[in-house]
N, C-alpha and C positions, 0 to 999 in steps of 0.2 A: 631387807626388812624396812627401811628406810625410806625405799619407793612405795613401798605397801602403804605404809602410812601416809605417805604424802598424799596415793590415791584417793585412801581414805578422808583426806581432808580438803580433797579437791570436792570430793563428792557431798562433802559438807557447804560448799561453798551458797549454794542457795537452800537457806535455811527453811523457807518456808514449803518446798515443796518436800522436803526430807525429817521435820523438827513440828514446824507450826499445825498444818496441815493435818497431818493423823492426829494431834492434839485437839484442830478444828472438831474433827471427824470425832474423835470419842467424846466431847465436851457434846455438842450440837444432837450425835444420839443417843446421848443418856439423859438430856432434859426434855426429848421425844418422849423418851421410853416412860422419863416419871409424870410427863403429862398424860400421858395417855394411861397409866396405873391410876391418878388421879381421877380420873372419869369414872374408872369402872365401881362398881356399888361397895361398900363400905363391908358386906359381908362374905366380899370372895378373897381366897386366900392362893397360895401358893402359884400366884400368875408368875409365870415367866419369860423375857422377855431376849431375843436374836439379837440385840439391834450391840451388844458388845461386841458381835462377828465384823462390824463394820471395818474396823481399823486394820483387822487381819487382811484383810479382802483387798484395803489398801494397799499392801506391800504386795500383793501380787502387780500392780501397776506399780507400784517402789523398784520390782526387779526387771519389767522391762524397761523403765526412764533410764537407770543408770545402764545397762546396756546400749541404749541409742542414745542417751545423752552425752554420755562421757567417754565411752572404749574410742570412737575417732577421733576424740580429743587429746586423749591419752595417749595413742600412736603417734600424732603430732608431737607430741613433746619427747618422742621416742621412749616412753616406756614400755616396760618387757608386759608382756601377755602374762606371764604369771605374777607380776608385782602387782597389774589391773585388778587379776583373780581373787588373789590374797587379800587384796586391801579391800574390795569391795564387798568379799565375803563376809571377811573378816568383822566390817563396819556394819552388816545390818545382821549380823549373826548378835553384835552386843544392843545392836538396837529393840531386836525380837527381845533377850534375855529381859531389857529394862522393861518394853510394854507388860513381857507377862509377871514380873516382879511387881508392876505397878493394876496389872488385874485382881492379883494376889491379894495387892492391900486393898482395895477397891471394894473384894470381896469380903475382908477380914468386915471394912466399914458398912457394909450392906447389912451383915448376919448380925453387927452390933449395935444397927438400928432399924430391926426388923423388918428388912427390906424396904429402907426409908421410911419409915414411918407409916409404907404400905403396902406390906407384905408382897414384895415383887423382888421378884430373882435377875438380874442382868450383868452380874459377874459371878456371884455364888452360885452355878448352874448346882441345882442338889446331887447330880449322881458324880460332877467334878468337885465340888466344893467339899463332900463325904472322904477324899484323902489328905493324908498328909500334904503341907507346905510343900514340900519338893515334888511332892506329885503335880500339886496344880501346875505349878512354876514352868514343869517340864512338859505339862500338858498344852498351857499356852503356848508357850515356848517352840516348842514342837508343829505345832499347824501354822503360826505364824511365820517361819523359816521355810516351811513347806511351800505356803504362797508365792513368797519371796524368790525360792528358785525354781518355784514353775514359770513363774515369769521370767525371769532369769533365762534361763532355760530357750523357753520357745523365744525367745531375743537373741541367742545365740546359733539357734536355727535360721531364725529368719537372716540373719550378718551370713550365712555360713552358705545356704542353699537360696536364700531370696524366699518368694511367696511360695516357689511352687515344692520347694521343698519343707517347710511348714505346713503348708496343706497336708504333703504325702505323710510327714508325722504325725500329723492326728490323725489321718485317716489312716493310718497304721495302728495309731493306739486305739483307736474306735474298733478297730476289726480285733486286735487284743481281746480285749475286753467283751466282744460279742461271742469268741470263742470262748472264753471261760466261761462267758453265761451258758453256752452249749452246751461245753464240755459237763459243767454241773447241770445243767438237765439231762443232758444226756443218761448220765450216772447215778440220775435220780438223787441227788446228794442233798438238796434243797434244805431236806430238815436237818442234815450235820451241818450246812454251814450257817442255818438261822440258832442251833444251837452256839455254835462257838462263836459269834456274834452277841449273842446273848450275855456271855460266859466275860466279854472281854472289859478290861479292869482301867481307867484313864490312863495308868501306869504304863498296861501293856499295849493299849492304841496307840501310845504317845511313842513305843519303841517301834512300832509299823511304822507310823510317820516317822520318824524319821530315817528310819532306813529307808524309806522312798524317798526322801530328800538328798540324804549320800546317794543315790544312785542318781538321781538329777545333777546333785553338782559333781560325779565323776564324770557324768555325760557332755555337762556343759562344759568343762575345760578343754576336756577332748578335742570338742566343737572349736571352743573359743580360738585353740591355738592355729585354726586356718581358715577362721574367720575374715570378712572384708569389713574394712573400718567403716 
């Protein structure tokens, strides 16, 4: 445990690409987001605005840096492959946890000044902002960690198989996914799955995500452990 941590606070070592940076990132498009609210005319309401996805979309590039920045550095120092795992998980699993506690209150301060002062949504999205606290919390929380070890993830491919084996897994997952779209034409199924899409609750998107995030980070350790530094 000891090594975990230490990883973890090796990976803390440059503050700005890990700390300052997404903080860059959320400050810079939220004062986009109220200028451009500001323009728009004085009698439209309920504008809402993407530009909160920015910092999520970060830690997709957060989880492949600490994979090529730090796993060959970490070998050098002869750390074990699963201390690297642990610690590095560990460390941006509490970092996701903070962003989405901190969208949380974001959005608390939004709804209690009517979307700034101009009726604009860019943390209180309405159909996430509609559940309880622990809903949002796990909602953010949830795609944010997703990012994180997608990136993760195709970084441990690329260590593991090089380019041409990162290629073969997308285009693995590309033909996946081309078969399901088949498979549901095929089946004519179209309108049961735009129902149960319809149907789904931040609560219950948030427990999809992350069960495709477990199976990312069961795949990436796998990977990890005969990985090239």
């Amino acid at each position: 445990m000891n090594r975990a941590v230490a990883v973890a606070r090796i990976q803390l070592t440059n503050k700005w690409i890990y700390l300052w940076i997404p903080l860059i990132i959320l400050a810079s498009s939220t004062l986009i987001s109220l200028a451009i609210f500001a323009m728009i005319p004085g009698d439209a309401s309920n504008i809402i605005s993407g530009s909160g996805q920015a910092v999520m979309w970060y830690f997709f590039a957060l989880g492949i840096q600490s994979m090529t920045l730090l796993f060959p550095f970490s070998q050098a120092l002869s750390v074990s492959r699963r201390a690297f795992y642990i610690g590095t998980i560990g460390l941006f699993s509490l970092v996701a946890l903070a962003l989405a506690v901190l969208y949380w209150v974001l959005g608390l301060v939004e709804q209690a000044t009517d979307g700034w002062g101009m009726k604009g949504a860019i943390f209180a999205i309405p159909w996430i902002a509609e559940g309880a606290w622990y809903t949002q919390i796990l909602f953010y929380f949830a795609v944010t960690i997703l990012l994180f070890l997608l990136g993760f993830w195709s970084s441990t491919i690329y260590k593991r198989w090089r380019t041409v084996g990162l290629t073969a897994a997308l285009v693995g997952a590309g033909a996946v996914l081309l078969g399901i779209v088949a498979l549901i034409t095929w089946r004519e199924a179209w309108a049961s799955v735009g129902a149960w899409i319809v149907e789904l609750t931040p609560l219950s998107l948030a427990g999809w995500v992350l069960a495709t995030g477990a199976l990312l980070a069961l795949t990436s350790y796998a990977t990890l452990r005969r990985a090239v530094p």
